[in-house]
N, C-alpha and C positions, 0 to 999 in steps of 0.2 A: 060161402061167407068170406073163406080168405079170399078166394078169384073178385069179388063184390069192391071189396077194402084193399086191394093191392091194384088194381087196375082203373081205367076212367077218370071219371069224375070225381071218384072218393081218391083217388092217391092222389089228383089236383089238390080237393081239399085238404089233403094232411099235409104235406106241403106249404099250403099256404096260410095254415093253422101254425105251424112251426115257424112262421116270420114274423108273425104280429108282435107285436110288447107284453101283451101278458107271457108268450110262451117264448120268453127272453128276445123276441127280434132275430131267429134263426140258433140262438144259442143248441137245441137242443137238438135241431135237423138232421143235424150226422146219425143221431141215436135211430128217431124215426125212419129214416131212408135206410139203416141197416135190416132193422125189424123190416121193414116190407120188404126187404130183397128176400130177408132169411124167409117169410112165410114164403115167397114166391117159387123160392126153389126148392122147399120140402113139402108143398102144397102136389110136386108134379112128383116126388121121388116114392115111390109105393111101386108094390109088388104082388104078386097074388099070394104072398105070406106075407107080407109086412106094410103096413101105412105108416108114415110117417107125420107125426102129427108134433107143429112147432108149439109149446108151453110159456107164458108170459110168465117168468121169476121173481117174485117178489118178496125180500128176505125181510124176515122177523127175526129180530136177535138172531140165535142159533139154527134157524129154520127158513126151507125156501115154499113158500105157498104159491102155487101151480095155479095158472089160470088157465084156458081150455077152451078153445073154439067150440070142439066137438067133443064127444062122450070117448074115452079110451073102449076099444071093443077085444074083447080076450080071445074070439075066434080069428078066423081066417078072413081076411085079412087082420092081422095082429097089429094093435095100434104100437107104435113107440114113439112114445115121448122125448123131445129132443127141448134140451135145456140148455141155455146159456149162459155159464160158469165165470164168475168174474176173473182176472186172469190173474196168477201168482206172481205177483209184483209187487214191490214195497206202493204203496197209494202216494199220488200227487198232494201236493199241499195246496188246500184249499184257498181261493185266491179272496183271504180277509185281508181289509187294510183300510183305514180309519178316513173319513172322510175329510176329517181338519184337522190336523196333529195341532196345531197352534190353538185350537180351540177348549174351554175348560170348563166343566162338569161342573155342576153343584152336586160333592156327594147326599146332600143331604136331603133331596128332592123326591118325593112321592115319585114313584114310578120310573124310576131312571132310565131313560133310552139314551143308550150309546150308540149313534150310527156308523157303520161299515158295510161297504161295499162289499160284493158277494156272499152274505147274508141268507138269502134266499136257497142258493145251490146247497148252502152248509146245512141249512136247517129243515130240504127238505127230503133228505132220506136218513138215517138214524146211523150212516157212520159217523157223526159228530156226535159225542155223548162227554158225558161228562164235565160239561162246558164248565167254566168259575171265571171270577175276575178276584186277581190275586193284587192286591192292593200292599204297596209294600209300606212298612212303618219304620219309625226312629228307634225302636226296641223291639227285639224279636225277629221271628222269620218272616212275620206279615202275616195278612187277612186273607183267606180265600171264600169271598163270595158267589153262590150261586148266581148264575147268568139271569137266572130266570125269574130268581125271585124277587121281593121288595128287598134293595139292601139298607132300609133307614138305621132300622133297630141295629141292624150288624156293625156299621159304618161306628155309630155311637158309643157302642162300645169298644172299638177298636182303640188304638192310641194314634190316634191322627192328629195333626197340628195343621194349619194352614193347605197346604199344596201337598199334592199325593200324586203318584203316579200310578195306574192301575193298568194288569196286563191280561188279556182272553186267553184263557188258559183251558185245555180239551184234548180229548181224544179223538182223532180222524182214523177211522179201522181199529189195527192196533197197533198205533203208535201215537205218540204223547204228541201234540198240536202245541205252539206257542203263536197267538194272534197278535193282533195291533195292539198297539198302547195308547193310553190315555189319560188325559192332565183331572184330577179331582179337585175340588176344595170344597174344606168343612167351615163351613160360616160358623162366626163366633163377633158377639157383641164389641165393635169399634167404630172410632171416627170413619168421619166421612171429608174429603177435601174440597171444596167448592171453587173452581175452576175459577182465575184470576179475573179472565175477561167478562165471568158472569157476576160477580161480586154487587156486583151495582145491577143488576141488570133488572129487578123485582117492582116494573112500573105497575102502578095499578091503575085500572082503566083498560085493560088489556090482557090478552094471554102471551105469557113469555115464558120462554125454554130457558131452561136452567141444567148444568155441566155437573155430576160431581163426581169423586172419583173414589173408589176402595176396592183394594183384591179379592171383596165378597160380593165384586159385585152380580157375577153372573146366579146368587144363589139369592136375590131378591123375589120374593112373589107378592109385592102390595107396597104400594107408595102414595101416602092420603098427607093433605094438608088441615093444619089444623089452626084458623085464626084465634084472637085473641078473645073473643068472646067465648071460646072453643067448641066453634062450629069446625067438624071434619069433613072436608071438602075431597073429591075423586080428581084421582089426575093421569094424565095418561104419559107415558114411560115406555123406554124401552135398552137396552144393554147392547149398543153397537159396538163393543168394544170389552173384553173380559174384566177390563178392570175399571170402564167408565159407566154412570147411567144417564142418560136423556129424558127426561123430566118437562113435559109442558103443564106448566102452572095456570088454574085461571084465576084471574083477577080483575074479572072483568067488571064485578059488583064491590071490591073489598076498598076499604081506605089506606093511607099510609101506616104503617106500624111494624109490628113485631108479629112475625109467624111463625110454625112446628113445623119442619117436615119429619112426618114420620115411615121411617122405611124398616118393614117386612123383611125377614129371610127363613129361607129351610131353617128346621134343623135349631133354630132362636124363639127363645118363645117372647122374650120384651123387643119392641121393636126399638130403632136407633135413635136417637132426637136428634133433629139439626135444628139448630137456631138462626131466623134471617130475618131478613128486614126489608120491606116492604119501602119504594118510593115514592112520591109524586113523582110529573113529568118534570124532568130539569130543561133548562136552557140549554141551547146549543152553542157549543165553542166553535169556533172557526179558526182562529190563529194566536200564537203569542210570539211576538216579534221582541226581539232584543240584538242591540250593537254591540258587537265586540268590544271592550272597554267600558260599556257602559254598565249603571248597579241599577236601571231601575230597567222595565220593557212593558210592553203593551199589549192586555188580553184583549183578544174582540172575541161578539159573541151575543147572546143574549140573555138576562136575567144575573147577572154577574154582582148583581146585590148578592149573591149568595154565597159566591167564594170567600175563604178563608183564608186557603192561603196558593201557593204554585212552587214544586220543586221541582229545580232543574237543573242536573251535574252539577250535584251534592249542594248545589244553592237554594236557599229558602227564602223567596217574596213572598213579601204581605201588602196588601192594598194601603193605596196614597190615596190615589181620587178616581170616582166614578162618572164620566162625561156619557151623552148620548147624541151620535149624532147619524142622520143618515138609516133611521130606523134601528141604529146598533147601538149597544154596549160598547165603549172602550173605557179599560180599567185599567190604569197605571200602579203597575206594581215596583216594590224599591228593596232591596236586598242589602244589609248591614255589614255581611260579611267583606273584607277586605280584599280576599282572597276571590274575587269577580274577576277582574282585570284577565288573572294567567288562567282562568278555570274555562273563557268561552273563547272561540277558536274562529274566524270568519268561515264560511262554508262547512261547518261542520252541522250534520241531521242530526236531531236530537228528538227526544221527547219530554213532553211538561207533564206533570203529574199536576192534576189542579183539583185540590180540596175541598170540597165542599161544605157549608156549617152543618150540614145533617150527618157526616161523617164518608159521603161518598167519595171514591179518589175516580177522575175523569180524565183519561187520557188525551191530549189535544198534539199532534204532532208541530215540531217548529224547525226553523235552522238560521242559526246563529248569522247574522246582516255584517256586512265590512263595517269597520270601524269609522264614526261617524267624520268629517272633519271638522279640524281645530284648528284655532287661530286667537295669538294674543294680543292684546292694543302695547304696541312700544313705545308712543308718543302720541300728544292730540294739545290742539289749537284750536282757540274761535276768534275766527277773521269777523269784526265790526262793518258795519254800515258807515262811511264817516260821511255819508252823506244827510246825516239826520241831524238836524238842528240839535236836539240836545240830546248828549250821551245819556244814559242812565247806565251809572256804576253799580254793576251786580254785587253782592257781597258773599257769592258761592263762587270756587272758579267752576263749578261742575254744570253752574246755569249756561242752556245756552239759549240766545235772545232767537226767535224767529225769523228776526229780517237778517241774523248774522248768517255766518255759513264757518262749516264744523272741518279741519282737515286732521287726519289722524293714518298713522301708519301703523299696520297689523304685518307681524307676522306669522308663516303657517307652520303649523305643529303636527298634523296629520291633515294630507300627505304630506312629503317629504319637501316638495314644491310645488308651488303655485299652478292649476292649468288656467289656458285661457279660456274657459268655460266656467272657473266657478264664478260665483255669483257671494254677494254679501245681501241677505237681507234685513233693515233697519225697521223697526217698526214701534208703536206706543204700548203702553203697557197692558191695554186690553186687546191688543195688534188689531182693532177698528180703522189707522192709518198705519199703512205700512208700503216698501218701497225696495227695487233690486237694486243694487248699485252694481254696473258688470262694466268689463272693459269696453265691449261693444258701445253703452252708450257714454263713455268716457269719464264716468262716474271713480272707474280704478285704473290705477296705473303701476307698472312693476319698475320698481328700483331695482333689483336682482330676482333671481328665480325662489326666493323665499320671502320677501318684502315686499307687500304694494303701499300705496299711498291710496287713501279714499279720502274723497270730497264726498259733503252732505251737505247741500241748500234745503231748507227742512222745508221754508217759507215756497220754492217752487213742488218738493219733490212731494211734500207730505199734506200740503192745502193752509189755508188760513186756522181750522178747526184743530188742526193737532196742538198737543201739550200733555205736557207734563213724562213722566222719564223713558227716556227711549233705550231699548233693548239691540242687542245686534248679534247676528248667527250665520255662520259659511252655508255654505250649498251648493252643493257637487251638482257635476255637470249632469248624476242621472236622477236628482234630484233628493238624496239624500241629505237633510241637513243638521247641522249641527247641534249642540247645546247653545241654547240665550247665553248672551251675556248683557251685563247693565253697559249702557256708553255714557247717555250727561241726560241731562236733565232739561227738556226742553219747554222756554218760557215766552208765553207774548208779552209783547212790550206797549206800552201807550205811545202814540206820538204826543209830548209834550211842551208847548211852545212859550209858554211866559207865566208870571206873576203878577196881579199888578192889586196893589193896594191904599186903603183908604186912608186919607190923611186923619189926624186926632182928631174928636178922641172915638171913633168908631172903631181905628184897631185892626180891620178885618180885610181879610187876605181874600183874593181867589184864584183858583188854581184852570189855568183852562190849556185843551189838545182834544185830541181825537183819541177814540176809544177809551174813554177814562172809565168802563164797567174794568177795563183788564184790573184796576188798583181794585185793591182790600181795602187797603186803608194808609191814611194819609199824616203824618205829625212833622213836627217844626224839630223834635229831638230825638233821640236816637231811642230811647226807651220809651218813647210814644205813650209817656205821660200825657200829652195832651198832644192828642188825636182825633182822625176824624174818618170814620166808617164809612165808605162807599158802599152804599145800597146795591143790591142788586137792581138789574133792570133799567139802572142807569146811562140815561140816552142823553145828557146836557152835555155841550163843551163847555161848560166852563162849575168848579167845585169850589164851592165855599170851604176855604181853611184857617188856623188861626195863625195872629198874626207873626210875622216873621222875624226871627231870632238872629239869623245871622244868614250868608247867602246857600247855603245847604238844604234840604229839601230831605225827609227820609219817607221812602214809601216802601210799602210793603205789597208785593204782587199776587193776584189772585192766584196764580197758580203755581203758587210755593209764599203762603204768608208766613211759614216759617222764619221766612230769610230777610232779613232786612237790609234794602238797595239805599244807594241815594243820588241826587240829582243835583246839577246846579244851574238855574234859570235864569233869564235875565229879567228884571225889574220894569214891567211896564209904567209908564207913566202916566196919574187917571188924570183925564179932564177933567 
C-alpha cells in the first residue's frame, strides 16, 4: 500500500492535489512531500527482528491517535511504530490580519462575520483555542466575546457608545495569540444628512438615487418608502461608504408631495424617519449673465415662471420681467442692494443659487461679463430744414422735427477711451426703427480720445415711419452693449403752405399742406378754446379752421399732442 501511494501515478496525484485552491494552491506541499519521503524510507528499513512501520499523528487535546497502514505484529518481525513529534519550539504566529482595517462592523448584527485572512490554517487544527473578541469600552477593562458565538445579546449589554474597537484574542499551543483588530459600531436612534447635491433631486415620473449620510450607517438592514397616502414602497440600497447610504427611490407611479424614508438598523427597534419632498420635472437653466457694475442680469432657461428669486455673492435678485424669445425663457432679474458695484469682479466663476417657489435651490453655474460701456451726452442741437417754406416753432426743445438733423457730443465713462470700433446705437422706443452711428460710416467723429461728436439724420437713417422718443446706448467692438439712455423726442412735421380765408360774414378759414393726418388738432389760441380735431385718416390738403385771430397759428402734433407748437403763415388771397 505504501510502495502503491509513494510511487507512480498516485504520488503524481498527490502532488497535484496539493496545488489546487481548495488544498490552499501548494500551500500544504512541503507537508505532503515530506510524508511520502518519510513512508518511502521506512517502508524499505526492516530487519528480520524489526519492521518499521511509519504512523499518521493526529493530536487530540493531550493525546496523539495513531493511524496505521498495516496491523502492528508482536512477533518476528516486530513491528515499530515510528511517529512524528512536533518539534520543541516556541510556535509561529499564525498569519491573521484583517481584510480592511478601514472597514466598520455593525456590532449589532445577527451573525457577525469578521473576515481575516488566514482563517482557515487557524481554524483547522485545534492549536487555536480559546479564541474571544475583546471589545474595549469607556469604563472598565472591556468585553471579551466568544469568537464563535452570536455577540448581539453580549454587545448590549456591554457599555458601548458609538465606535468600538474590537481585538481577536486566543491561544495558539501555549501561548497567548493577539490577532487583527477591528472597527465596531452600535447603532442607536439619529438624524440622518441628505447630501446637498441630492436635496432637490426627488423627480417623480422616475426612479432616482438619493445620498444620505450617518455613522450608523453600515448597521442598516431595511430601507422602505412610505408616501403620503401611507402606501410602504421597497427600495433598493446599498452602503458604499461606512458612513454613507445609496438609496434608489421609485417614483415611477407617485405625484409631487411629501414623503417617509424609513431606515432600519441592528440592534434599534423603531426605525429613523426622514422627511422629503417629492418634485415635478423643473425647467432647465442654461445661464445667468451679469456686468460688472451692473444691479440687474439675465436668467435663461426654461419655465422660469417659477423662480423666486437667485443669489449670487451674497446678492439677492428677484424678477423684473419675463420675455421669451427663440424658444427660451429670458428673465431679468434686479438687485436693491448697493453694495453690487464692489461685490461682482469681471472674469470671476461664480455660482447662482436659483430658487425656486416650491422651495427648491437649483444650481446654475455663471461668470461675471466686463463691465458694460458708458457714455454721457455733454451737449446736443437740432440743425433746422431752412429750406421749408414755413417753420413750425416746437414749444419742447427736447422735440426733434424729422426733416431736422440732431448733433450732440457724448463722452465716454467706460472705457477710459474711445475705440475706433465702437458703435452708438439710436433707436425708438419699441426699438421697431433703430440704427448704428460708427466712424466708418461717418455718422461719429472724435474731438479728443474721450469725446466724439455724433450726427443723427433721423428722416434718412430711421425712415419716414419712425417717431416719437428715441433712446441711445454704446457698443463695444465685441458687441457688448451698453445701458439705453433717453436722447430727444422725435416728431414729424406737416409741410404747411398758407391760410387763406373768407371774406364777411362767413368767417371761415382753411388751413392747407401736405401730410396734415401728422396735426391732432388745430386752434387760432393757445389754450385751444376754439379748436379743431384732425380726424384720423385724413388724406385732404386743405382743413377747415376757425377764423383767424391774429397771424399765429397754434397746432398741436400727433405725435406728442401734449405740447403745444406754433406756426406763422402767409395770408392767401381768395378769388
Amino acid at each position: 500500500m505504501v510502495a502503491t501511494l509513494t510511487s507512480g501515478a498516485s504520488s503524481d496525484l498527490l502532488a497535484q492535489i496539493s496545488s489546487t485552491p481548495n488544498a490552499r494552491s501548494g500551500y500544504y506541499s512541503p507537508y505532503i512531500g515530506a510524508v511520502v519521503d518519510v513512508a518511502r524510507i521506512l517502508s524499505t528499513a526492516h530487519t528480520a527482528q524489526y519492521q518499521y512501520i511509519p504512523a499518521l499523528a493526529l493530536p487530540r487535546q493531550d493525546q496523539l491517535n495513531l493511524r496505521l497502514n498495516n496491523p502492528p505484529s508482536f512477533r518476528n518481525p516486530k513491528s515499530v511504530i515510528v511517529i512524528g513529534l512536533p518539534p520543541v519550539r516556541p510556535s509561529p504566529v499564525p498569519p491573521l490580519r484583517s481584510v480592511d482595517q478601514t472597514q466598520v462592523f455593525c456590532a449589532g448584527r445577527p451573525s457577525l462575520l469578521l473576515p481575516a485572512e488566514g482563517a482557515p490554517l487557524v481554524f483547522a487544527t485545534e492549536l487555536a483555542h480559546n479564541f474571544v473578541l475583546h471589545v474595549a469600552t469607556k469604563s472598565g477593562p472591556g468585553a471579551d466575546l466568544p469568537a464563535k458565538a452570536d455577540p448581539t445579546q453580549l454587545l448590549q449589554s456591554a457599555d458601548l457608545e458609538g465606535e468600538a474597537t474590537g481585538m481577536l484574542r486566543g491561544d495558539w499551543g501555549f501561548h497567548p495569540f493577539e490577532g487583527p483588530h477591528f472597527r465596531l459600531r452600535i447603532a442607536k436612534p439619529g438624524p440622518w444628512i441628505v447630501a446637498s447635491k441630492d436635496a432637490s433631486a426627488l423627480i417623480v415620473g422616475r426612479e432616482d438615487t438619493i445620498h444620505l449620510r450617518s455613522s450608523d450607517a453600515c448597521c442598516v438592514s431595511a430601507v422602505k418608502l412610505k408616501n403620503e397616502q401611507g402606501k410602504v414602497l421597497e427600495t433598493e440600497w446599498k452602503s458604499p461608504k461606512p458612513d454613507e447610504l445609496e438609496v434608489k427611490v421609485p417614483l415611477q407611479n407617485a405625484s409631487a408631495g411629501s414623503v417617509v424614508m424609513l431606515i432600519k438598523k441592528f440592534g434599534v427597534r423603531d426605525a429613523d424617519e426622514i422627511p422629503l419632498h417629492t418634485y415635478a420635472e423643473a425647467g432647465s437653466l442654461e445661464s445667468f449673465s451679469i456686468h460688472a457694475g451692473d444691479v440687474d442680469g439675465t436668467l435663461k432657461g426654461t419655465r422660469l415662471d417659477h423662480v423666486e428669486s437667485v443669489e449670487m455673492n451674497a446678492l439677492l435678485f428677484t424678477p423684473d420681467s419675463l420675455t421669451r424669445a427663440h424658444q427660451q425663457d429670458e428673465l431679468k432679474l434686479t438687485t436693491h442692494d448697493a453694495a453690487a458695484q464692489s461685490k461682482l469682479h469681471p472674469g470671476d466663476a461664480t455660482v447662482a443659487h436659483v430658487k425656486l417657489k416650491d422651495g427648491r435651490i437649483l444650481d446654475v453655474k455663471s461668470e461675471i461679463e466686463a463691465q458694460r460701456p458708458a457714455v454721457s451726452v455733454l451737449s446736443q442741437s437740432i440743425q433746422l430744414d431752412q429750406a421749408s417754406p414755413a417753420t413750425v416753432r416746437l414749444g419742447n426743445q427736447t422735440e426733434l422735427p424729422q426733416d431736422a438733423r440732431l448733433n450732440f457730443f457724448l463722452k465716454t465713462l467706460v472705457p477710459e477711451t474711445f475705440q475706433s470700433t465702437e458703435k452708438i446705437e439710436v433707436a425708438t422706443g419699441d426699438e421697431s426703427f433703430r440704427v448704428l452711428l460708427s466712424f466708418k460710416e461717418g455718422n461719429l467723429t472724435l474731438q479728443d480720445s474721450k469725446t466724439v461728436f455724433a450726427v443723427l439724420d433721423p428722416m434718412k437713417l430711421l425712415g419716414p415711419s419712425a417717431f416719437g422718443p428715441l433712446k441711445f446706448r454704446p457698443v463695444a467692438s465685441d458687441g457688448t452693449d451698453g445701458n439705453w439712455q433717453p436722447l430727444v423726442n422725435l416728431v414729424r412735421v406737416p409741410t404747411l403752405t398758407g391760410i387763406r380765408c373768407m371774406p364777411e360774414p362767413e368767417k371761415q378759414c382753411t388751413l392747407s399742406g401736405d401730410k396734415l393726418f401728422l396735426l391732432d388738432s388745430v386752434s387760432t389760441d393757445p389754450d385751444f378754446v376754439n379748436s379743431v380735431t384732425v380726424p384720423a385718416g385724413f388724406v385732404e390738403e386743405a382743413l377747415a379752421i376757425p377764423a383767424m385771430k391774429a397771424k399765429t397759428l397754434y397746432i398741436k402734433l400727433r405725435d406728442d399732442p401734449n405740447t403745444v407748437d406754433t406756426v406763422t403763415l402767409p395770408m392767401l388771397t381768395t378769388q
